[in-house]
N, C-alpha and C positions, 0 to 999 in steps of 0.2 A: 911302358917305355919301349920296349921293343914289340915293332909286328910280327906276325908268323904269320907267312903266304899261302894260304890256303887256295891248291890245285884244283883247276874245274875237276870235275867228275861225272861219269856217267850212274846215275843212281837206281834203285828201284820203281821212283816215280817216271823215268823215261821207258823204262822196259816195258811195264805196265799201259803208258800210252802207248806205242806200239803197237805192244799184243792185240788191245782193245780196238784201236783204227782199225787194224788188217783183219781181226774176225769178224768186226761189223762188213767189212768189205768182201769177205766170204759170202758169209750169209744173205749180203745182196744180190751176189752173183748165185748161189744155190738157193735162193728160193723159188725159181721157176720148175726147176727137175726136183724137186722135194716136194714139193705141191702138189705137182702132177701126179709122180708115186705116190705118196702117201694121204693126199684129201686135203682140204679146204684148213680145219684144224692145226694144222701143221703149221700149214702158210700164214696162219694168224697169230700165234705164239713166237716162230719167226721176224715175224714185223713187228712183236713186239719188244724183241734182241734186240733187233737194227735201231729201232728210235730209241730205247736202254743205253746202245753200246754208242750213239753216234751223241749222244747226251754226257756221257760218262767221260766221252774222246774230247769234247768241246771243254767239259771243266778240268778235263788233265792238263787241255793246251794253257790254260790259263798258270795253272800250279806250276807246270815246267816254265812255262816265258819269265815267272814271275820269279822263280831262284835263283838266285847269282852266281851261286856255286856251280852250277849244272851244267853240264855239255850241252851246246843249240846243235850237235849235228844229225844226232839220233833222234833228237824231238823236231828237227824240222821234215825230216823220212812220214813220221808222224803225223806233224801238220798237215802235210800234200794228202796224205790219205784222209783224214779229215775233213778236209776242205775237197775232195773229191763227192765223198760221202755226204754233207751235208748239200751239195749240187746239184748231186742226183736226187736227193730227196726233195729240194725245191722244184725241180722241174717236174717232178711228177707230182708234189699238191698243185703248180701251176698250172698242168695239162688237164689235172683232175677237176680245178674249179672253172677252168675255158669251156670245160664240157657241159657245165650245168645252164 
């Protein structure tokens, strides 16, 4: 009979995206000076964060767009990093398969 309005909110699942966009975004930008120091090993356990975390970021984007309850202004902060992330990484399989 009666509704009860239920207030967007900011939840666990947008912090979480977040988190996840901007340390993929780290570890993009730190894998050059970490390599360098530490070897080749490094560099490749790293690459394997970044395509982990920029995977992880894609299906949060989906789970946050998709709840109605949720705040769009933290997950769209989110998105942009996201969608940086997944850029940068097309352009370097791009440049990488021009090469061959």
């Amino acid at each position: 009979m009666f509704y009860t309005y239920r207030s967007k909110r900011t939840t666990w699942r947008t912090v979480l995206f977040n988190i996840i966009s901007v340390l993929t975004t780290f570890a993009m930008f730190l894998i050059d000076p970490v390599s360098s120091r530490s070897g080749e090993s490094a560099a490749l356990s790293i690459m394997f964060v970044i395509l982990a975390g920029c995977v992880l970021s894609i299906l949060f984007a989906f789970v946050v767009y998709r709840t109605s309850d949720e705040k769009k202004g933290w997950a769209t902060i989110g998105l942009l990093f996201t969608l940086f992330n997944a850029s940068v990484i097309a352009y370097f399989i791009w440049i990488g398969i021009s090469l061959v």
